[in-house]
PAVEXNU-951787 format. One line per 8 residues: their letters; for each residue z, y, x of C-alpha. Coordinates in nm, 4 decimals. Layout:
! PAVEXNU-951787
a) Z,Y,X  ...
END
This chain:
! PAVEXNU-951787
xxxxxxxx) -3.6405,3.6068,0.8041  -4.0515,3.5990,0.7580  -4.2223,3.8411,0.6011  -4.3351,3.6491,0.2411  -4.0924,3.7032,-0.0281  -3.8506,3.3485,-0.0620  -3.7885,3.2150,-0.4275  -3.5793,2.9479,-0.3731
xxxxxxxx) -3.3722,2.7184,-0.0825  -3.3657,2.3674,-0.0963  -3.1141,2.1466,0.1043  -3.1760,1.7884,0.2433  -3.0242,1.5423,0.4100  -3.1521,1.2630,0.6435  -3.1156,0.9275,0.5683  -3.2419,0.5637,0.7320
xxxxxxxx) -3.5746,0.5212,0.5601  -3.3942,0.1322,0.4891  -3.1603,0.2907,0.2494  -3.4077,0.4898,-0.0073  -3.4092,0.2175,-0.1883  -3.0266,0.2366,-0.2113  -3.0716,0.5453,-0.3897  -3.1128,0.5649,-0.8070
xxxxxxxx) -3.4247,0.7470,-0.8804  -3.6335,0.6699,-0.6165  -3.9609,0.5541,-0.8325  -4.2221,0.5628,-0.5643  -4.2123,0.5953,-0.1723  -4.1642,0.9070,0.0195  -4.4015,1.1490,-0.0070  -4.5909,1.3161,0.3272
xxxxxxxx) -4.4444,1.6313,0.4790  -4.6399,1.9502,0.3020  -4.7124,1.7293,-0.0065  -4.6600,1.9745,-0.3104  -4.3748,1.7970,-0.6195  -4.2158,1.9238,-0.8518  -3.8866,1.9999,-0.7129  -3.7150,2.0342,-1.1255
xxxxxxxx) -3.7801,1.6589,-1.2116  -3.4947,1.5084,-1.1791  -3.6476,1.1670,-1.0281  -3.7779,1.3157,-0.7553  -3.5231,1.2028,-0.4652  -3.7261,1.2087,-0.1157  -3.9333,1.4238,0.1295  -4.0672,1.2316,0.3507
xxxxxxxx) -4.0727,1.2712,0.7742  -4.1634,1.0994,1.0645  -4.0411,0.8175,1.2446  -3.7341,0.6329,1.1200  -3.5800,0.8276,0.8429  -3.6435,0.9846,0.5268  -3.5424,1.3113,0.3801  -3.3017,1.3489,0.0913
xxxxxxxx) -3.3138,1.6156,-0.1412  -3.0021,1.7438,-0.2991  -3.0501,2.0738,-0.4548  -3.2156,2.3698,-0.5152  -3.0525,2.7155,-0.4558  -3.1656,3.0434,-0.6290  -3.2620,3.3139,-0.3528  -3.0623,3.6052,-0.4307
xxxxxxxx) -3.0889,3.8757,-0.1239  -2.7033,3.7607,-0.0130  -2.6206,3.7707,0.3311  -2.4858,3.3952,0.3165  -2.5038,3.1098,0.0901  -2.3133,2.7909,0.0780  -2.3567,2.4635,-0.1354  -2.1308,2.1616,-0.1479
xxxxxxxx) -2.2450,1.7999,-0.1570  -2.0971,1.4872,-0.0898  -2.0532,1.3105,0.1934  -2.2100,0.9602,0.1903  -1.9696,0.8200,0.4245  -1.6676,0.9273,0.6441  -1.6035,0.9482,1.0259  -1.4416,0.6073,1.1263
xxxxxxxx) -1.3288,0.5161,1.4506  -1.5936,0.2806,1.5100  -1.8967,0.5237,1.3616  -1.8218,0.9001,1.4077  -2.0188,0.9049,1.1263  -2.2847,1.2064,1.1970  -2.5155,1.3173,0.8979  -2.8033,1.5556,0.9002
xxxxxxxx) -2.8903,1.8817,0.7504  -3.1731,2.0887,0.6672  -3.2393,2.3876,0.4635  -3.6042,2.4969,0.3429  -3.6648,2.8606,0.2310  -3.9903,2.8452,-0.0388  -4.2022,3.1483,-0.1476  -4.3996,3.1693,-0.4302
xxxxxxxx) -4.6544,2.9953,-0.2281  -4.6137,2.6096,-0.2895  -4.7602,2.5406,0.0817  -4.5810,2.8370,0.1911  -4.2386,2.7372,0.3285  -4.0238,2.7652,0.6249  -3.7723,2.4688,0.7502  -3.4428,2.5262,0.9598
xxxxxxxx) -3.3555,2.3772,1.2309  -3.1502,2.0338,1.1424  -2.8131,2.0706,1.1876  -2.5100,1.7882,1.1690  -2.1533,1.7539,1.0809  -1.9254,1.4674,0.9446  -1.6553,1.3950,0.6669  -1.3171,1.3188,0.7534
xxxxxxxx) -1.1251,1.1915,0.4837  -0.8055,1.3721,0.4888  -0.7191,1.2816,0.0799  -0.4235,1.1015,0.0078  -0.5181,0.8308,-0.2824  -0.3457,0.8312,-0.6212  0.0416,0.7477,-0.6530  0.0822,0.3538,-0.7316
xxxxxxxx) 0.1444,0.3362,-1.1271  0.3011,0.1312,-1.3700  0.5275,0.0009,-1.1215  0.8168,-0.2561,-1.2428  1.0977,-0.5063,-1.1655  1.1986,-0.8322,-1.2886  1.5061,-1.0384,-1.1200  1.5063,-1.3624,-1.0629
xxxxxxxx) 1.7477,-1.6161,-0.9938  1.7918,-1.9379,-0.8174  1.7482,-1.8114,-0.5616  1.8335,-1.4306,-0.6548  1.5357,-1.1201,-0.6074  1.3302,-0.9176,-0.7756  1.0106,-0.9215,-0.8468  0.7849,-0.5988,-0.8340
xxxxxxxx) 0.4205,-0.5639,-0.9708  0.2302,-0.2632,-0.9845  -0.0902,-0.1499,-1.1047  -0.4085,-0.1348,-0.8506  -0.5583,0.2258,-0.7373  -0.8907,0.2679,-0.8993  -1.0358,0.4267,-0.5106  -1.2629,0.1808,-0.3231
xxxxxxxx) -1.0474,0.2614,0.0081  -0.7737,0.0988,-0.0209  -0.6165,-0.0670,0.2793  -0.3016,-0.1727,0.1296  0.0558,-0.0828,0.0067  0.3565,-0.0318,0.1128  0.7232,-0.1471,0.0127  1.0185,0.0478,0.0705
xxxxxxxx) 1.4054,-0.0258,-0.0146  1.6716,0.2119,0.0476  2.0437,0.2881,-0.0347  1.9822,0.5949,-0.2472  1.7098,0.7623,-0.4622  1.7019,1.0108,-0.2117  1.6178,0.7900,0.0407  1.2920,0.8804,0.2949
xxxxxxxx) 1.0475,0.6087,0.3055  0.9855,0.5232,0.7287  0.9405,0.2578,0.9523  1.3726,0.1516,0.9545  1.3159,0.0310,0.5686  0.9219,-0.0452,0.5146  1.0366,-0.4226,0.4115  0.6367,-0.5254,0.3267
xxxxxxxx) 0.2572,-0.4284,0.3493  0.0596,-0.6154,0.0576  -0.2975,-0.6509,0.0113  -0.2467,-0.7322,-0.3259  -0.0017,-0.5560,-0.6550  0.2982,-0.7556,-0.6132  0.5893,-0.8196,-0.4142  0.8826,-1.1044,-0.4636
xxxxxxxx) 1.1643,-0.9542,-0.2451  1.4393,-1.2465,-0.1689  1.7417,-0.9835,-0.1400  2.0631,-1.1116,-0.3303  2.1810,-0.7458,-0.3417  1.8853,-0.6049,-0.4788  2.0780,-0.4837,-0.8031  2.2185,-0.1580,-0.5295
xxxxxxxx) 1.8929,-0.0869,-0.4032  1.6356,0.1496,-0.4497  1.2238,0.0873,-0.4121  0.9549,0.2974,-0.3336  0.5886,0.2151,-0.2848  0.2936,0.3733,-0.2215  -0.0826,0.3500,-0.1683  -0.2978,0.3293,0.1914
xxxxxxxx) -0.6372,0.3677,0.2278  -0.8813,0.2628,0.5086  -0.7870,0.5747,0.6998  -0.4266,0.6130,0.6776  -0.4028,0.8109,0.4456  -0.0623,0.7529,0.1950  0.0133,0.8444,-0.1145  0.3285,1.0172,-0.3154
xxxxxxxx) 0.5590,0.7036,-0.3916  0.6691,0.5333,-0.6599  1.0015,0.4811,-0.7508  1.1885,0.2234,-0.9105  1.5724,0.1943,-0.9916  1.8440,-0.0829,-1.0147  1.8632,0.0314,-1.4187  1.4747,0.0171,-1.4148
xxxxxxxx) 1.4862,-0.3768,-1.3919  1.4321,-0.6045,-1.6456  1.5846,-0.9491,-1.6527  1.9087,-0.8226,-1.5055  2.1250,-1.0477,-1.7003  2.2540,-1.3335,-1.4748  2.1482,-1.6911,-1.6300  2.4212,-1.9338,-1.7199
xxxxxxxx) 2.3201,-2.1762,-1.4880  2.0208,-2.1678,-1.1962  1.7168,-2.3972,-1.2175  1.8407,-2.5137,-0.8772  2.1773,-2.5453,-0.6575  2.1111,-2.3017,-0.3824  2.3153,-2.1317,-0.1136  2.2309,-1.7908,0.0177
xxxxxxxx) 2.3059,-1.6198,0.3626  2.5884,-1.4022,0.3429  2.5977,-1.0704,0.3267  2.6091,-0.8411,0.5416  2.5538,-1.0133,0.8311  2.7018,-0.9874,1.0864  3.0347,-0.8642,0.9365  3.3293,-0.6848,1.0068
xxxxxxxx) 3.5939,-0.7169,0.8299  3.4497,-0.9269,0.4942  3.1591,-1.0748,0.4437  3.0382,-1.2165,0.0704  2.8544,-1.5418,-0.0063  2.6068,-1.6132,-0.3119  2.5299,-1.9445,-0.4276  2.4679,-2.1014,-0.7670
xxxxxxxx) 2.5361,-2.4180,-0.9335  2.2822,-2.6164,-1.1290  2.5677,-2.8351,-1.2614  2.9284,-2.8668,-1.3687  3.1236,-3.0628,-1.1083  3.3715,-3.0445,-0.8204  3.2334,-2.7497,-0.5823  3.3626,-2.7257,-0.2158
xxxxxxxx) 3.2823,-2.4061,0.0394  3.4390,-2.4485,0.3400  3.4156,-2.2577,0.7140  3.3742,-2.4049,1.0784  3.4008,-2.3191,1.4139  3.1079,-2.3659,1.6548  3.3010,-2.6356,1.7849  3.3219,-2.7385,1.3930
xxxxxxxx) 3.6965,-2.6905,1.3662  3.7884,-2.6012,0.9998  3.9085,-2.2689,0.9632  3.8836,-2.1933,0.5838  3.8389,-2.3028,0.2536  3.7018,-2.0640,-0.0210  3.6434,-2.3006,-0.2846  3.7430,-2.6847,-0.3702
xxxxxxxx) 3.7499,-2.7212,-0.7406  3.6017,-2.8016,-1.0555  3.3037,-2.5575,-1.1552  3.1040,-2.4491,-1.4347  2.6928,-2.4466,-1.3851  2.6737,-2.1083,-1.2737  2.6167,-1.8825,-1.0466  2.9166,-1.7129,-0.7749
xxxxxxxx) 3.0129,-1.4622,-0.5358  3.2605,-1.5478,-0.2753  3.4111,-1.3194,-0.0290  3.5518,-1.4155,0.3226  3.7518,-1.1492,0.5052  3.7810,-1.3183,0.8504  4.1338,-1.4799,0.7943  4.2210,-1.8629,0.8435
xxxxxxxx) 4.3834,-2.0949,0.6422  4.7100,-2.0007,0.8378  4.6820,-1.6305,0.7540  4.5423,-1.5505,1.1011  4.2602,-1.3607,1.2097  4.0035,-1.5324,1.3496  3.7899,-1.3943,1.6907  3.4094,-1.2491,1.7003
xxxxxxxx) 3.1547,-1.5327,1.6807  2.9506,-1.7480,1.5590  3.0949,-1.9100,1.2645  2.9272,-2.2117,0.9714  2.9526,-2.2378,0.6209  2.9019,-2.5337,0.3905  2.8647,-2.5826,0.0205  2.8854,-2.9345,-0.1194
xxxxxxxx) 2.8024,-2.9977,-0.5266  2.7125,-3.3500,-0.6024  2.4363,-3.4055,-0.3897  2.3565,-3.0764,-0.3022  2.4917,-2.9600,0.0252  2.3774,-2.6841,0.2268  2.5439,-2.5293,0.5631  2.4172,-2.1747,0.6971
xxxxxx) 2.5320,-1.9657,0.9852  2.7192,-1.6286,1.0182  2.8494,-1.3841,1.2684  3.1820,-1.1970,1.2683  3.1597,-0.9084,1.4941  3.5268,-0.7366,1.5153
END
């Protein structure tokens, strides 16, 4: 510690002499090292140095004969893996004597943002039908670092969101999830930033959804893959009707041998849930495979493929 008597401490940080002009109150440029200013005016940003960079000032700190002192400023930028992201220090101890001053050594460090960003809000459902989902929007994170989101669905509200149900990763606040069973399910989301960091999640329940009342009839005919699949013992088929008329929904062998009918009648414009439990039209149980269904309505018809695994 020299010998003169220190007022004050001042802290700086370097920065690229290209950026001072990315920096509000810079009103003239940088002044020579050892130039006297008045370090209370507010628009008085940089201290000038040699060579490529600029000097940064950032406070002033009362000297107050403690052993230590310690200030806390903000980091312009965090460590990335393609920029460790290094920023320099320096602290200046000031006597009463303006051209009296002593400069520490510079010394470095980086940020690393560890900060998980703000829980997803406002987040809602709304089924749809024809063919049958939901619909969620959310509301976007107000932090600048944001990577992405993530969508979760699970069996209970206790579920834990992981890799086995992450179902998608949007850029954007909304998500159109084509799951007929979506009325059992639960749905978490949360936010991502740039580092990996993720939020506390969002949750939304089957008796949070709006437009849960099924329509009288779909826009369009449709047929939907049966669920679950594969199956053992029963398996249950959605499809929807955009008119009244004779409805058929039969079931065929690889080799396309009928085995089953479910439906051959007269139907309402509606929508329908039809169960197969892996018996034939004889009674029988049928073998593990690889097994077709068909829906014909007017001139809609539709054939998709299933698996019975016994």
């Amino acid at each position: 510690m020299p010998s003169a008597e220190i007022s004050r401490y001042s802290v700086w940080r370097r920065v690229p002499k290209a950026a001072v002009s990315l920096f509000a109150g810079e009103a003239q440029e940088p002044w020579p090292l050892g130039v006297t200013v008045d370090f209370d005016d507010p628009a008085i940003r940089f201290y000038s140095s040699s060579g490529d960079s600029a000097w940064e000032w950032l406070a002033n700190v009362p000297a107050r004969h403690f052993e230590t002192y310690a200030l806390t400023v903000q980091s312009l930028y965090d460590s990335m893996g393609t920029d460790p992201g290094w920023q320099y220090f320096m602290i200046s101890a000031h006597t009463n004597d303006p051209v009296v001053y002593y400069d520490s050594p510079v010394d470095s460090g980086y940020s690393v943002d560890n900060l998980s960003p703000c829980q997803p809000e406002g987040l809602a459902g709304e089924a749809i039908y024809g063919p049958p989902g939901l619909t969620l929007t959310w509301e976007p994170n107000s932090e600048p670092d944001i990577a992405c989101y993530a969508v979760y669905r699970g069996d209970s509200v206790s579920f834990v969101p992981g890799p086995g149900n992450l179902i998608s990763s949007p850029c954007n606040t909304t998500y159109s999830d084509n799951y007929q069973l979506w009325n059992h399910r639960y749905y978490k989301v949360s936010s991502i930033d740039v580092h990996g960091n993720e939020s506390q999640f969002a949750l939304l329940r089957p008796e949070d959804v709006t437009g849960g009342e099924t329509p009288e009839a779909p826009l369009a005919s449709f047929l939907e893959q049966n669920v679950p699949n594969p199956f053992n013992p029963a398996t249950t088929i959605h499809f929807g009707l955009e008119k009244t008329g004779h409805v058929s929904l039969w079931i065929y062998d690889v080799a396309g041998r009928f085995i089953r009918v479910l439906v051959d009648e007269m139907r309402e414009a509606n929508v329908y849930d039809e169960v197969w439990d892996g018996i034939d039209n004889g009674g029988n149980a049928v073998a593990s495979g690889v097994y077709f269904y068909q829906l014909r309505s007017g001139t809609f018809r539709e054939t998709k493929k299933m698996v019975l695994l016994r």
